[in-house]
Structure formats: C-alpha cells, structure tokens
Backbone bond lengths (Angstrom), bond angles and torsions (degrees), N, CA, C in turn:
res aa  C-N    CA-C-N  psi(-1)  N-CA   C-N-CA  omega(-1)  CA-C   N-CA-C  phi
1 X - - - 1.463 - - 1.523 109.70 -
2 X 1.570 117.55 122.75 1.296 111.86 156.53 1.029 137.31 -66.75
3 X 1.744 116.65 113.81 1.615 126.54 -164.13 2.060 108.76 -69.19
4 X 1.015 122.17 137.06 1.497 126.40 160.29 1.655 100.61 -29.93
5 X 1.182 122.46 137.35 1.723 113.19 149.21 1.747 107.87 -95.17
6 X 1.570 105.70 142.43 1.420 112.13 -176.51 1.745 95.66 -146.99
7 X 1.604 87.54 107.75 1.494 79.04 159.16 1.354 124.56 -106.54
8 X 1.973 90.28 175.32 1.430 78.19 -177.91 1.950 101.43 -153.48
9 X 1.516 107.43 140.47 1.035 115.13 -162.54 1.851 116.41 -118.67
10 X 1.985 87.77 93.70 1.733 87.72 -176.07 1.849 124.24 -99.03
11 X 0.620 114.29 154.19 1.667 126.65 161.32 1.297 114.38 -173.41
12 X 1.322 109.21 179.56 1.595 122.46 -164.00 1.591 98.67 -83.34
13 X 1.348 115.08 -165.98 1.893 120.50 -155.59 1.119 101.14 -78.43
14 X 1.327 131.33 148.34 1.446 128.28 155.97 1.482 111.31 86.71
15 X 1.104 108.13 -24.09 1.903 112.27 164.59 1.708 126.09 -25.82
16 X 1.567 106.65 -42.99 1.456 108.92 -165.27 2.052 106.86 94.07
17 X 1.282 99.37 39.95 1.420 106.57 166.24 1.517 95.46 -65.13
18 X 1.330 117.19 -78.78 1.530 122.90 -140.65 1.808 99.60 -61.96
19 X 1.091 114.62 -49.63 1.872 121.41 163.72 1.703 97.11 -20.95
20 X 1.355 115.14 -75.54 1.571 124.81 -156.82 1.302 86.78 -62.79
21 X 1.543 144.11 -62.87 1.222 135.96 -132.22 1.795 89.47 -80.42
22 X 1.459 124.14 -26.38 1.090 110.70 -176.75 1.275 117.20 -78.37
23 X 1.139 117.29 -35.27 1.499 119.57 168.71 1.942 121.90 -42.94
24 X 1.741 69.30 -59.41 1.789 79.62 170.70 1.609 118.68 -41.39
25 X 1.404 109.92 -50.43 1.372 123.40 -152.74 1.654 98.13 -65.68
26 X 1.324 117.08 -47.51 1.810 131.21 175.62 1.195 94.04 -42.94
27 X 1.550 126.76 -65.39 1.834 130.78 -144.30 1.852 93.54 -60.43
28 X 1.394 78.99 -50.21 2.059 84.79 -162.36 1.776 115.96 -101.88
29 X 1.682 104.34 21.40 1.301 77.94 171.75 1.676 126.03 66.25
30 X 1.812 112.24 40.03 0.834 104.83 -156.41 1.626 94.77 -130.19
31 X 1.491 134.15 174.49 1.256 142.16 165.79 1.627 104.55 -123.38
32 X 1.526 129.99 147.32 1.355 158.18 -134.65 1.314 107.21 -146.79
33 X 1.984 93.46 94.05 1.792 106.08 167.95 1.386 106.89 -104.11
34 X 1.799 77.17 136.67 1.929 83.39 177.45 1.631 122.34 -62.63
35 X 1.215 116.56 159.96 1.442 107.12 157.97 1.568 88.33 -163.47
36 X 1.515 100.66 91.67 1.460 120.08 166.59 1.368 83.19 -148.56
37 X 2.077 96.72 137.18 1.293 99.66 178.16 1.757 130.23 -86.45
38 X 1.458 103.13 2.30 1.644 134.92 170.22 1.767 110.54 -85.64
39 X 1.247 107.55 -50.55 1.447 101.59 -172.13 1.485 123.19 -71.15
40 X 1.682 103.99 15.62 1.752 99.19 -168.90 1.772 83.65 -117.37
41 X 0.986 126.79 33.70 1.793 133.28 155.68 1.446 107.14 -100.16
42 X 1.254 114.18 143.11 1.753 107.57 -167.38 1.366 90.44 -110.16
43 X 1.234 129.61 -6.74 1.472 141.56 170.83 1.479 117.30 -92.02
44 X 0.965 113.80 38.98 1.697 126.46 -177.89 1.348 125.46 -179.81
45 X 1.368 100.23 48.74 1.760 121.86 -159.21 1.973 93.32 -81.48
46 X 1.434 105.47 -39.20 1.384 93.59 -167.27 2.149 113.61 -81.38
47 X 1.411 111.72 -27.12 1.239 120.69 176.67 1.104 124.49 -66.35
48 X 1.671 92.42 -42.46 1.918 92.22 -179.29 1.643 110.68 -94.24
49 X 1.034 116.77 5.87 1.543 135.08 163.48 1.590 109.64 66.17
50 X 1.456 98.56 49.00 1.384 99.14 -173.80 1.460 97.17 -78.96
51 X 1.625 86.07 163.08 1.658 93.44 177.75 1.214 124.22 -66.17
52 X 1.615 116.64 143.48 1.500 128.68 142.42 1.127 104.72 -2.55
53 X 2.060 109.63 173.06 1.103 127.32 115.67 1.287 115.71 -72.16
54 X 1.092 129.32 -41.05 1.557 139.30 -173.85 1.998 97.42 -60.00
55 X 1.209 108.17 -59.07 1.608 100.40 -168.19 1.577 103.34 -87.25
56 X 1.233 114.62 26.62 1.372 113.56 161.66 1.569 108.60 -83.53
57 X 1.242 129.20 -14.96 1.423 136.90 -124.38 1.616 114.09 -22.43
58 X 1.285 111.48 75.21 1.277 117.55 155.18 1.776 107.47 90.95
59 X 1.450 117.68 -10.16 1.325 114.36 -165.35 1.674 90.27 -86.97
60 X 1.517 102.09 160.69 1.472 90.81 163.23 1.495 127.70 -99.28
61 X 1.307 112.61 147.87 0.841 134.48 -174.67 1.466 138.61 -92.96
62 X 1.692 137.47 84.56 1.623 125.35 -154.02 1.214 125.30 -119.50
63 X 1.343 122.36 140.76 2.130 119.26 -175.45 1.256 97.27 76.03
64 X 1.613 124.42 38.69 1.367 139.88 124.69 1.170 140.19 -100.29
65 X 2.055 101.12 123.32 1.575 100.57 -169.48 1.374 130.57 69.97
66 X 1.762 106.79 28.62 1.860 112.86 -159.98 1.838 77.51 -83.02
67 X 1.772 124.77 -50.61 1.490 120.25 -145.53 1.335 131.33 -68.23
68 X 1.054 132.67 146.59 1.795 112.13 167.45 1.659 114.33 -89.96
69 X 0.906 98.54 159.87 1.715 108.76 -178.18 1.401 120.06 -50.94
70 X 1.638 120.79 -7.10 1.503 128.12 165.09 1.731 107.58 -101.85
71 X 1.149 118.97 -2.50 1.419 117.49 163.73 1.689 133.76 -70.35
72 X 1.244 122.03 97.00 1.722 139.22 177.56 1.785 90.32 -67.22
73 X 1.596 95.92 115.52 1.338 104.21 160.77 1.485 145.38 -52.56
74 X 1.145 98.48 122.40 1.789 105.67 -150.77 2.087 100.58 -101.77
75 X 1.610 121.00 98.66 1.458 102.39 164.96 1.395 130.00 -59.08
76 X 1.458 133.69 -29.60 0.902 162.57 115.57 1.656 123.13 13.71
77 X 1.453 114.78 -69.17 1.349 142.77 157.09 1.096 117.85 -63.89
78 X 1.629 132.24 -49.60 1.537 131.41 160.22 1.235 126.96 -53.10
79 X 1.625 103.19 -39.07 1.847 98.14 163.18 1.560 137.81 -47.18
80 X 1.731 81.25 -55.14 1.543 100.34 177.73 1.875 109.21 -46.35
81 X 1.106 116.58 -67.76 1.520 129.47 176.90 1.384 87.27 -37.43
82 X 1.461 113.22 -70.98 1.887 97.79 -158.02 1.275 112.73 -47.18
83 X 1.468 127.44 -33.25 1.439 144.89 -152.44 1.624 90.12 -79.08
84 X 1.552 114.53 -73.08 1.365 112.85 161.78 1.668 140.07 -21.21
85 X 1.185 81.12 -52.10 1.885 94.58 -165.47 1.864 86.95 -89.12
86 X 0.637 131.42 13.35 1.961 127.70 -165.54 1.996 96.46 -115.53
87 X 1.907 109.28 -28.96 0.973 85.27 -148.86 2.178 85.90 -93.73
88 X 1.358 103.70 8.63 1.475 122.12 -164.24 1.739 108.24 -101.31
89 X 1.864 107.13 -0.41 0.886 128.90 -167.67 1.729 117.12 -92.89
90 X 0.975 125.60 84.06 2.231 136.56 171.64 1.634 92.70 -47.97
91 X 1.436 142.88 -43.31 1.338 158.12 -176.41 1.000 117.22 -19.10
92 X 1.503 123.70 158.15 1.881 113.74 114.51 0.898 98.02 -109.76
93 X 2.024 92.45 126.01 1.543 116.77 148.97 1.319 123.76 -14.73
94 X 1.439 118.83 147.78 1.269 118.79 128.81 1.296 120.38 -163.83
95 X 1.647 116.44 143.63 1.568 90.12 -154.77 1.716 74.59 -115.70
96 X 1.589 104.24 179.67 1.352 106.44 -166.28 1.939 84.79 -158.81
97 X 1.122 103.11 148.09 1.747 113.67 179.58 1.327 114.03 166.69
98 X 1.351 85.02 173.31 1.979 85.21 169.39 1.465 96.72 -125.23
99 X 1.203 132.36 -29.43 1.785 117.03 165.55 1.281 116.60 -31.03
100 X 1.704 114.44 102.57 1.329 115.11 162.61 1.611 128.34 -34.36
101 X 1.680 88.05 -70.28 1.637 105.72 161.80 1.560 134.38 -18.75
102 X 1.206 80.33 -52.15 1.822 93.58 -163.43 1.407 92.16 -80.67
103 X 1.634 134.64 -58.41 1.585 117.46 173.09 1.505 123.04 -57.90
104 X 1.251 109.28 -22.34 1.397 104.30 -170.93 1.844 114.11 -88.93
105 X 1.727 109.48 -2.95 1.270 122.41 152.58 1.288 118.36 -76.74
106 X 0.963 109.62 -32.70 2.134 117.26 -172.04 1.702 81.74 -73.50
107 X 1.153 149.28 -48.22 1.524 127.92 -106.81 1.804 74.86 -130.41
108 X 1.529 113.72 -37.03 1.419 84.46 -165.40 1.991 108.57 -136.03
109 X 1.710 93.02 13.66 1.075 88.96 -160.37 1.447 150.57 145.62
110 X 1.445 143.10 156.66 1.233 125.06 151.41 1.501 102.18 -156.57
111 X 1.758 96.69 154.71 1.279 118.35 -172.79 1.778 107.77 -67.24
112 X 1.474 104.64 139.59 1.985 105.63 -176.51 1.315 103.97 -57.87
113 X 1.105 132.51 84.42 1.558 131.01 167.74 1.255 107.59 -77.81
114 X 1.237 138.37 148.94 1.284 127.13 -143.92 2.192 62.83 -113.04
115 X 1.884 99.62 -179.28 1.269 115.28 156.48 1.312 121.69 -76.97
116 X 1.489 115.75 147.38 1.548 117.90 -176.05 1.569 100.13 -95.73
117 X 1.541 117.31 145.65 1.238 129.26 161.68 1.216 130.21 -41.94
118 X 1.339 153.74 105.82 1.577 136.81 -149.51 2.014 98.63 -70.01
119 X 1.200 102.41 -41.28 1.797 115.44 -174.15 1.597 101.37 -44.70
120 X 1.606 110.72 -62.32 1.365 127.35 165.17 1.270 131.51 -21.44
121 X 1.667 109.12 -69.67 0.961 131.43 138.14 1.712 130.96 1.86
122 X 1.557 103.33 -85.95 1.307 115.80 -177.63 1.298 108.56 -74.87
123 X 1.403 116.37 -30.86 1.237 96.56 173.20 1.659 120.70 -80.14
124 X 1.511 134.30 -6.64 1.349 117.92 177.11 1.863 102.48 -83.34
125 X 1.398 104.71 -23.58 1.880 108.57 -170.75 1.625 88.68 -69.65
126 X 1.356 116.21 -14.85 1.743 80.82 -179.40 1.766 110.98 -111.47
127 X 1.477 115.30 2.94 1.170 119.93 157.46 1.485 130.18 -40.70
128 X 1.379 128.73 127.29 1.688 112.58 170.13 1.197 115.80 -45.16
129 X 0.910 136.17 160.15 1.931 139.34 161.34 1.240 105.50 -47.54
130 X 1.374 116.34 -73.52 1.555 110.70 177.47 1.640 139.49 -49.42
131 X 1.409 102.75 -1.17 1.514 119.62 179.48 1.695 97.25 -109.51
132 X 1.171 101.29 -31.11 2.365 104.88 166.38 1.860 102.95 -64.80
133 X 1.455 108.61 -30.97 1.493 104.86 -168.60 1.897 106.16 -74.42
134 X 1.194 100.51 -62.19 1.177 120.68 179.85 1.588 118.51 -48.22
135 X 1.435 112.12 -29.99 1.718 116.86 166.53 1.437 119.61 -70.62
136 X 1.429 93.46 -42.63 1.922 104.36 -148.64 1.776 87.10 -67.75
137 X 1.590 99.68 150.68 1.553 122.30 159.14 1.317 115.68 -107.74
138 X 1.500 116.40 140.35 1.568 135.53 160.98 1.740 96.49 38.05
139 X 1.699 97.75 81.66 1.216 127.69 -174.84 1.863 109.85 -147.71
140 X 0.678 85.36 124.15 1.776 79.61 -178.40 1.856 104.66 -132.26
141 X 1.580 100.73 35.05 1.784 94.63 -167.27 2.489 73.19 -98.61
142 X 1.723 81.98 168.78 1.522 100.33 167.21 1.288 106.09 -136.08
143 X 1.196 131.20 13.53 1.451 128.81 -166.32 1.791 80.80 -93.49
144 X 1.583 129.20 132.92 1.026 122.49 162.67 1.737 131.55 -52.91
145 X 1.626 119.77 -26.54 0.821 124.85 -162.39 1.976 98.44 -98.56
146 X 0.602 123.57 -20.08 1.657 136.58 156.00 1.466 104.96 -68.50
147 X 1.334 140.76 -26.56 1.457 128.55 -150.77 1.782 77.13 -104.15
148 X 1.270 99.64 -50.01 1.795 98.81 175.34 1.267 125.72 -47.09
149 X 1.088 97.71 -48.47 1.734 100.87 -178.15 1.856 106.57 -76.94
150 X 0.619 88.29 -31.13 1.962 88.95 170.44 1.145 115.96 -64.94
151 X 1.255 129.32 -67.67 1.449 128.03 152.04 1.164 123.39 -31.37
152 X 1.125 121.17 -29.32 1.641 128.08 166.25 1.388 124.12 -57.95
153 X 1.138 88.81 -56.70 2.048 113.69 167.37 1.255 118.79 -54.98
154 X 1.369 101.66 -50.39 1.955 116.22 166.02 1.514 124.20 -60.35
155 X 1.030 121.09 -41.82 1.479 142.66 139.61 1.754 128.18 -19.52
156 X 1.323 89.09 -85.09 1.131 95.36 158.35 1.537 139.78 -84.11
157 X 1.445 117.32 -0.95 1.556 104.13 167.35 1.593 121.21 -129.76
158 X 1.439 85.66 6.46 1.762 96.83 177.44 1.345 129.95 81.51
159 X 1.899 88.77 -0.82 1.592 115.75 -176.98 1.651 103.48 -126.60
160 X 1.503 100.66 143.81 1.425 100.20 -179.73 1.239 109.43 -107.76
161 X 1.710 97.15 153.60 1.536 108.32 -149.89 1.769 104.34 -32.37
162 X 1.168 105.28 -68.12 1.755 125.71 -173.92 1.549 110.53 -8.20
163 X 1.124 106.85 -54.73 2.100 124.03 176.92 1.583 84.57 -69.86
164 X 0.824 152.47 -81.13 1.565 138.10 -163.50 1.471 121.93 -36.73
165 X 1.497 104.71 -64.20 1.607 119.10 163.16 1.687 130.47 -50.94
166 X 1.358 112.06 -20.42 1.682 124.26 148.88 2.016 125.50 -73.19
167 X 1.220 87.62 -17.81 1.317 77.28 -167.19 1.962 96.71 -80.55
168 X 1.243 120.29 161.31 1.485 133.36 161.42 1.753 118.87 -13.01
169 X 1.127 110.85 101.94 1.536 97.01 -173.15 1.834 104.12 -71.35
170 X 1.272 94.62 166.55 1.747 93.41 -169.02 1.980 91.79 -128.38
171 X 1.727 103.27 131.08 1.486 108.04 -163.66 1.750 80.78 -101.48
172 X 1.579 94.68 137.71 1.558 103.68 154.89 1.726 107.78 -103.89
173 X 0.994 133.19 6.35 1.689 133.42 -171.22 1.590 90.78 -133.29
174 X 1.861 111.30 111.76 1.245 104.59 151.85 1.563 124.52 -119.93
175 X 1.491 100.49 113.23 1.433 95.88 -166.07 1.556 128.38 -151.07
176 X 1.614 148.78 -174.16 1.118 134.88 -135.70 1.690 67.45 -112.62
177 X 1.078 106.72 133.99 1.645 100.92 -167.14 1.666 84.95 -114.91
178 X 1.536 144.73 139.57 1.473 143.46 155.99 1.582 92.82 -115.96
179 X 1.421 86.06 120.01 1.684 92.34 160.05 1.692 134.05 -125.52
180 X 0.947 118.13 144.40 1.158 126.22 169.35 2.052 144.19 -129.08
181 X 1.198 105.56 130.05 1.407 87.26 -174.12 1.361 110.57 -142.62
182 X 1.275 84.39 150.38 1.628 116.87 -145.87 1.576 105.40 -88.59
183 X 1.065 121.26 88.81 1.777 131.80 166.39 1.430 118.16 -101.53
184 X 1.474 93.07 99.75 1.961 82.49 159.00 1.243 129.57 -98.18
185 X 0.916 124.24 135.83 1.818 125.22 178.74 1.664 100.24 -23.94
186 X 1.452 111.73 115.72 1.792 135.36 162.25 1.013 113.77 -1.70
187 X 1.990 116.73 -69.24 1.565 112.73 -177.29 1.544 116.96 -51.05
188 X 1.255 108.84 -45.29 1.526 122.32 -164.11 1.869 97.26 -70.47
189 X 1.053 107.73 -52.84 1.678 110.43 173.50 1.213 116.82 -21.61
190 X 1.533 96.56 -71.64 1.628 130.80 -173.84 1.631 129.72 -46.78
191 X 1.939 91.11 -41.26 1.007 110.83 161.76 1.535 127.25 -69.55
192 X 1.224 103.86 -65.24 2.080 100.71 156.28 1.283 117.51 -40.57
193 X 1.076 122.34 -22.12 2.195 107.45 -178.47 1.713 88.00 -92.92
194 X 1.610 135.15 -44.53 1.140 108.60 176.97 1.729 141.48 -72.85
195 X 1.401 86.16 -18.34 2.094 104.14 158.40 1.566 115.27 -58.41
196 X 1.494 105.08 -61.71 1.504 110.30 169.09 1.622 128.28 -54.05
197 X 1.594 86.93 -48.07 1.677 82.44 149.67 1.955 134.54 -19.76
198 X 1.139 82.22 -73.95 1.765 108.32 -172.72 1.401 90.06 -58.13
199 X 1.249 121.31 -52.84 1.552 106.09 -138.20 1.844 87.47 -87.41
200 X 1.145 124.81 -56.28 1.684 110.08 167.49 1.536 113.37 -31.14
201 X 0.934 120.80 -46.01 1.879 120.47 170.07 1.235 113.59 -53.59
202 X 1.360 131.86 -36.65 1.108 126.70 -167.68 1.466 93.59 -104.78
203 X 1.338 129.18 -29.70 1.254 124.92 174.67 1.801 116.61 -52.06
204 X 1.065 116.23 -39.84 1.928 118.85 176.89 1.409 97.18 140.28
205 X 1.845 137.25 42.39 1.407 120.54 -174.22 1.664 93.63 -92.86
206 X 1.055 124.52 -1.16 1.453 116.06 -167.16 1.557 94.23 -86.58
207 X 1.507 102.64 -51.96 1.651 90.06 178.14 1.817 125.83 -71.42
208 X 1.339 109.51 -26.69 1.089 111.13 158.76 1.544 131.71 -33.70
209 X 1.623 107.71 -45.44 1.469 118.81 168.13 1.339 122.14 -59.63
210 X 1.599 102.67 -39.66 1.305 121.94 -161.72 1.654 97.19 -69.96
211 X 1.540 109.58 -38.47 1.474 94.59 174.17 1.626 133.56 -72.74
212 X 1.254 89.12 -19.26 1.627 105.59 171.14 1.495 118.74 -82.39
213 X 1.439 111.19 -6.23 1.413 109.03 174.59 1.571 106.81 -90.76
214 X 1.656 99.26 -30.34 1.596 99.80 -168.33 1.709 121.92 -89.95
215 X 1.135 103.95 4.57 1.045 146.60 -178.04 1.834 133.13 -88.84
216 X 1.325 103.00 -25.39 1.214 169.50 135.90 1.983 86.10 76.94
217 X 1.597 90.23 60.06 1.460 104.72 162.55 1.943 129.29 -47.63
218 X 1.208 106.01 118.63 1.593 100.75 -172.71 1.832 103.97 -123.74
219 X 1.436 125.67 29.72 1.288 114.20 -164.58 1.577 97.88 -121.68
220 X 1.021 130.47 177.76 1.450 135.24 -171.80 1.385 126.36 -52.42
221 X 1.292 90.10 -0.71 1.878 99.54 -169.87 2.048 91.22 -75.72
222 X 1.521 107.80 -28.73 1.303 101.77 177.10 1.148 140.54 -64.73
223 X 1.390 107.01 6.82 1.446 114.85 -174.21 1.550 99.44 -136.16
224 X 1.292 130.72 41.26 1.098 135.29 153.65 1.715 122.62 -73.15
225 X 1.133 94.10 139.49 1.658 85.46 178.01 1.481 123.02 -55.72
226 X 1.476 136.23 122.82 1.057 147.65 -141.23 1.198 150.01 82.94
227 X 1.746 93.95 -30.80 1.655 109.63 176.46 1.547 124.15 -71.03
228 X 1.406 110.70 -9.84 1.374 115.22 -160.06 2.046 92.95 -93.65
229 X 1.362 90.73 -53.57 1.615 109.57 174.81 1.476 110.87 -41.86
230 X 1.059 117.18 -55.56 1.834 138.34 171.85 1.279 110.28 -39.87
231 X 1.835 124.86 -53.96 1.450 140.58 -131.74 1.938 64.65 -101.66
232 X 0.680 139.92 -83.50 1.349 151.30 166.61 1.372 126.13 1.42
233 X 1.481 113.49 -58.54 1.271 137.45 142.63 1.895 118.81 -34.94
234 X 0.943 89.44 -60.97 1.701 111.04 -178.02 1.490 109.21 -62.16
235 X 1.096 119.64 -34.79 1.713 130.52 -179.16 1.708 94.57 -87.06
236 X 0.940 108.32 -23.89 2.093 102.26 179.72 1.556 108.17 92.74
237 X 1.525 106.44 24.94 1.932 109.27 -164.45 1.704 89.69 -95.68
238 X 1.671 112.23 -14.76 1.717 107.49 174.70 1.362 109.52 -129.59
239 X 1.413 124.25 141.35 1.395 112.57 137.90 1.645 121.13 -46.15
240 X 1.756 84.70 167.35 1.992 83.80 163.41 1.326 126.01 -65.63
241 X 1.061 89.66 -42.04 1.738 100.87 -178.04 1.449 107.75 -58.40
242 X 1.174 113.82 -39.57 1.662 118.91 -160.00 1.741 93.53 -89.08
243 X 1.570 127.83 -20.49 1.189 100.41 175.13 1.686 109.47 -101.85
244 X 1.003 126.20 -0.75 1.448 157.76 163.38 1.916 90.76 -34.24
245 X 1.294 97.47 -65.71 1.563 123.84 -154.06 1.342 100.24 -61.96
246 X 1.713 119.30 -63.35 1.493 168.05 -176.96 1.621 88.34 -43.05
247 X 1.253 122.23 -43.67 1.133 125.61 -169.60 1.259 117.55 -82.86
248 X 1.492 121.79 -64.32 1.587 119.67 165.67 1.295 112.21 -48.35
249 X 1.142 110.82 -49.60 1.753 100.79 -166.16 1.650 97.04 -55.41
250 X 1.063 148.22 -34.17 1.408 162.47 -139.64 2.031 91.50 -99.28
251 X 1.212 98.57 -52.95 1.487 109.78 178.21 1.609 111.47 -58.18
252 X 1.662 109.49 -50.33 1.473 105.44 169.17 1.160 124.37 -70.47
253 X 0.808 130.21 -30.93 1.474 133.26 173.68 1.789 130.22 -65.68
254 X 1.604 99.64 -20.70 1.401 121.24 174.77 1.980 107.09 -87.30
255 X 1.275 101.53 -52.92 1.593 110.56 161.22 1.543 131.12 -44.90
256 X 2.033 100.00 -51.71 1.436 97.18 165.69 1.733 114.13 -66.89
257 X 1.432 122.06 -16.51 2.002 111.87 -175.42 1.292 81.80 -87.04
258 X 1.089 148.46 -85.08 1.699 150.47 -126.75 1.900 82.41 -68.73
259 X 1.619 148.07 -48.27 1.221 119.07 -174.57 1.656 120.28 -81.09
260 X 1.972 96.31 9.70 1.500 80.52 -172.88 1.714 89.45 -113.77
261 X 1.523 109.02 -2.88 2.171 98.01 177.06 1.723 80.68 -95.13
262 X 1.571 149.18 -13.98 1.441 94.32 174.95 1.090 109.39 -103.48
263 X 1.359 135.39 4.49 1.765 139.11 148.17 1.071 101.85 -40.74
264 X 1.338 136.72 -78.84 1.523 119.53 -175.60 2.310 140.19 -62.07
265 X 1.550 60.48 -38.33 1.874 82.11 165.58 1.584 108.32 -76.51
266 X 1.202 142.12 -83.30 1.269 129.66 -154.17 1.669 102.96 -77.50
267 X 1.258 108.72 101.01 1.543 119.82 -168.68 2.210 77.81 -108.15
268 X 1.504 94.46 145.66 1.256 105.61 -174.08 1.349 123.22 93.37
269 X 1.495 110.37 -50.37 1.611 119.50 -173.89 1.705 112.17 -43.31
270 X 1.156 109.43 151.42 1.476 120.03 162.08 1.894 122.72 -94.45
271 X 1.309 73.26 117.70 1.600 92.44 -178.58 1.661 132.50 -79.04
272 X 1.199 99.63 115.55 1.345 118.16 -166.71 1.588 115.49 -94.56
273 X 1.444 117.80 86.63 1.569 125.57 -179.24 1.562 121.30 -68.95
274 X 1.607 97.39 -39.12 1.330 99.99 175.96 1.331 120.02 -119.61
275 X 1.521 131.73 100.98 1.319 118.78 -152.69 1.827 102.69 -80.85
276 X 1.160 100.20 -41.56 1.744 101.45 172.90 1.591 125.05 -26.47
277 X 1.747 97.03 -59.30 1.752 109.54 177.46 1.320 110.51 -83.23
278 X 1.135 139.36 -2.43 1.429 136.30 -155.75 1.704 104.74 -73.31
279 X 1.317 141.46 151.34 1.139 148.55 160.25 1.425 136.83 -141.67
280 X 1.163 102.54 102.59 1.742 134.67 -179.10 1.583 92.60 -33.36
281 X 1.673 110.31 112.91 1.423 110.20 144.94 1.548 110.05 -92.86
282 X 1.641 117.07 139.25 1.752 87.02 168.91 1.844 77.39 -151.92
C-alpha cells in the first residue's frame, strides 16, 4: 500500500520552523499543521509567535488558535484534530512545531489510555497538589498538571498511569513520515529568541498578558514561556529589565531541552543548520 507522505519540520523556538515550512508548502503544494503546544490558544497569538495573516502568505493554515484560555493541553485531543483535519486534507501535509509530544504522537503513536471519568476528573483539579502527590502511584512526573492527570487515570481505572504507558502504543496516522530538524548553531539560536524577544514586546505581549490576567485565565496558555515573567511584571514583583532578563534565560533553557529531546528522538531526520540557505528537494 502506498503510504500518504507527511512531513514534518521540528526544532526548538525561534529556529525559523514556520519560514521553512512555508517555503516548503509553495514548492509542493502543501498546507501547514501546527504542532506547537502554545500556538493552539487564540489568546496568545503574539507570545507564541503564531503566524500572521500576512506571514501566512495565503497557504492554509490548521490546529491554529482552536483553545480558550481555560483549556489544559490535551496530546490526546491534538491528535484527534490532526487525524481529523488530515483526513479533510487535498494537500501535502506538513506539520511544523517544537512539541515533542505532539510529533512524537503523529509519528509513532499513543499509549491505550483508557477515558477518564468527568466526576473523577473534577474532583482531582480541585485537590491541593500536595494531596495529588501523596495519592498518585508509580509516577515519577513533577509537572503538577501530569501528577493530575495521573491520578486521574489511577482513579478512574484502578490502574496507574505507568501499566498503561507500557502496554503497545496504538498509531492513528499511518504514513511516509520525512522529517527534519532544524538546529542552528547556539549563539545564533540564542540570538533569534533574544531579537524576537524585543520585537513581541514591542509588538503588544505585555498587554496580551494583561488580558489573560484580567480575564482570569487558568489553562496552559499560563505557563508559556513569558507569561509567567509578564503576570509578574504586572503585579510590580519585576522591573522591565529584570523581567526582560527572566525571560530569555527562560527562553534558553526551553531551546537547550526541545534541541536536546529532538537529538535523541528524531533518529533519521535531516538536519537543518542553516535554515536561511536550506533548499527543499521534493
């Protein structure tokens, strides 16, 4: 059977994913799904640097800006859409992100997690953290919103997450997968997340926060890089300068994990050093 080809184009923030994927998209006649786990909030267009209309130029664009600002990011839920929106797709794919997760579900999968109970549910989101720590079994996550959802799973199936996540992952996407990821040499990286920096500042991200504070946003969009620094800012707990700082360092540090999980994860991919000169054979 001839498989679909879907590519897909990862690296860490500020790389020049969406540039390449647009290029790509012109050569081959292609349309551009997100898989950034920030850019699917329609309330955080300027932080997570989703595209324009203007830097869309005209291609289409999908699994941008679906969430509201009380939405906890779902891998699970993003599949489905991709799975959906892929099969509604005349295209070639291409998905482009820096969410490990979210490509590494398209590409290889996900574990049978059974459904969580909604009752279940509400009742662990309104638990303290430290009463989620103290329940959960054979869990070793610290991210609170992982310790929740585990307990959730545990909860509801009498099994903890861990026995779920061993068993056979099950692929809903089978396809000629081309990948590539996009590393530029550190300094130069470093330097693009602190340019972009500025120019989102001057672009309106301060008020952007401000609407999400007043708004009284509680879903994953809050833990985007910058937003926390911002909310912070806004309370008078930083100068500019001092959240200025608070921020890159926060930016490098997200760039150095996302280039060191798809160094190990995308085994095969073609590596893209210079995204500027690079040129799409297809």
């Amino acid at each position: 059977m001839l498989l679909q080809k879907i590519y897909v184009i990862a690296g860490p923030t500020a790389s020049g994913k969406s540039e390449l994927a647009l290029r790509l998209a012109e050569k081959a006649g292609g349309c551009i799904f997100n898989a950034d786990s920030m850019q699917i909030y329609r309330d955080l267009k300027i932080l997570s640097a989703r595209p324009s209309d203007a830097e869309m130029r005209g291609i289409e664009h999908l699994l941008y800006g679906y969430a509201d600002a009380f939405y906890e990011n779902n891998v699970q839920d993003w599949l489905q859409r991709a799975v959906d929106a892929l099969k509604n797709c005349d295209k070639t794919p291409i998905f482009t992100g820096g969410t490990g997760m979210y490509l590494n579900a398209l590409m290889q999968g996900l574990s049978p997690i059974p459904d969580v109970d909604e009752g279940v549910r509400a009742l662990v989101r309104a638990m303290p953290i430290e009463e989620v720590k103290a329940r959960v079994q054979d869990c070793s996550a610290t991210d609170p919103q992982r310790l929740r959802r585990a307990l959730e799973v545990q909860l509801s199936t009498g099994k903890p997450l861990a026995y779920f996540q061993q068993l056979p992952k099950r692929k809903l996407v089978e396809a000629d997968f081309k990948v590539f990821f996009v590393h530029p040499p550190r300094a130069e990286l470093y330097a693009q997340c602190n340019n972009r920096l500025i120019q989102m500042l001057q672009n309106g991200a301060i008020e952007e926060v401000r609407r999400l504070m007043d708004m009284g946003a509680t879903g994953g969009v809050m833990k985007a890089i910058g937003v926390p620094e911002i909310c912070a800012y806004l309370r008078k707990e930083l100068t500019y300068d001092e959240m200025v700082t608070a921020i890159q360092l926060s930016t490098r540090h997200y760039a150095k994990r996302q280039c060191t999980w798809f160094r190990h994860q995308l085994l095969g991919a073609e590596e893209i050093v210079h995204p500027q000169n690079f040129v799409f054979t297809v």
